[in-house]
C-alpha positions in Angstrom: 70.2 91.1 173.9 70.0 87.5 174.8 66.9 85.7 172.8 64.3 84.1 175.7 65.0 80.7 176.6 62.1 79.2 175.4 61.0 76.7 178.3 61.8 74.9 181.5 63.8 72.1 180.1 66.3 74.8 178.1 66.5 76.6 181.0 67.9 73.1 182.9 70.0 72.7 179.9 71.7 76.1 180.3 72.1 75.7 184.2 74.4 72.6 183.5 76.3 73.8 180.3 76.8 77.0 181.6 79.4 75.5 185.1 81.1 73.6 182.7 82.4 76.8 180.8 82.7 78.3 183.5 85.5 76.2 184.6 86.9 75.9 181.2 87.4 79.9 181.4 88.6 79.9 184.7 91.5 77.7 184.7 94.8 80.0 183.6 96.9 77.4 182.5 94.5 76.0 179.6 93.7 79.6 178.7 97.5 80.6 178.4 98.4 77.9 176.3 95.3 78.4 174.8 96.1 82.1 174.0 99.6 81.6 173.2 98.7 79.1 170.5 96.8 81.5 168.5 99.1 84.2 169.0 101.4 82.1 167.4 99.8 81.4 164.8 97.2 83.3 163.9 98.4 86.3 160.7 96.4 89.1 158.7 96.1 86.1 156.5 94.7 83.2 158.4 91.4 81.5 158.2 90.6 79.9 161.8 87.7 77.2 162.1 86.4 77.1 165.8 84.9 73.8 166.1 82.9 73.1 169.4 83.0 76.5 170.2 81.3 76.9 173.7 81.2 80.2 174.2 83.3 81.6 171.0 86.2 83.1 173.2 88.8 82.1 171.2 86.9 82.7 168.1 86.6 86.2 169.5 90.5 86.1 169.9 91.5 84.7 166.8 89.6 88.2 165.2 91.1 90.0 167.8 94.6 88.6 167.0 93.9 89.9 163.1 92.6 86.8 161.7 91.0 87.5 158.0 88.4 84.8 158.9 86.8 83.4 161.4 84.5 80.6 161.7 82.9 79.7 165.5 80.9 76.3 165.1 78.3 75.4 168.1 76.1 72.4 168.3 74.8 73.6 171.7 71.7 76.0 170.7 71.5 77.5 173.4 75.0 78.8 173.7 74.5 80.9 170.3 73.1 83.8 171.6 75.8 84.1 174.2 78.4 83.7 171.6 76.8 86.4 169.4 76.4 88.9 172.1 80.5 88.1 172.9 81.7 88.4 169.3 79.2 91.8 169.1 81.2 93.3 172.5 
């Protein structure tokens, strides 16, 4: 489950990060080449390092897509949880 945001000023943090992803993930032509890149080259044997992972989606993909190992780093706090629950789907 997603952990409590802990106060007001988090919670008016969230409401601006969360648009921005929002139209990261809604925009097809980013997200194919995206995609395509990883299918690519992702292998049973690669190690992938998500830096600036936002919401972890294409961490999620690259372990998806067979990866051996995958790494999703996130300065944003707040956007762990919603990475976790993601990568536990």
């Amino acid at each position: 489950m997603f952990e409590i945001i802990p106060d007001r000023k988090a919670y008016r943090r969230l409401q601006h990060l969360l648009p921005a992803h929002r139209t990261m993930l809604a925009d097809p032509v980013r997200n194919r080449a995206f995609f395509e890149a990883l299918r690519r080259s992702v292998t049973s044997r690669s190690r992938v390092l998500d830096v600036g992972a936002g919401t972890g989606i294409w961490a999620i993909a690259a372990a998806r897509l067979g990866a051996r190992r995958v790494v999703a780093i996130e300065k944003e706090r707040l956007l762990i949880p919603l990475i976790r629950r993601l990568a536990e789907e």
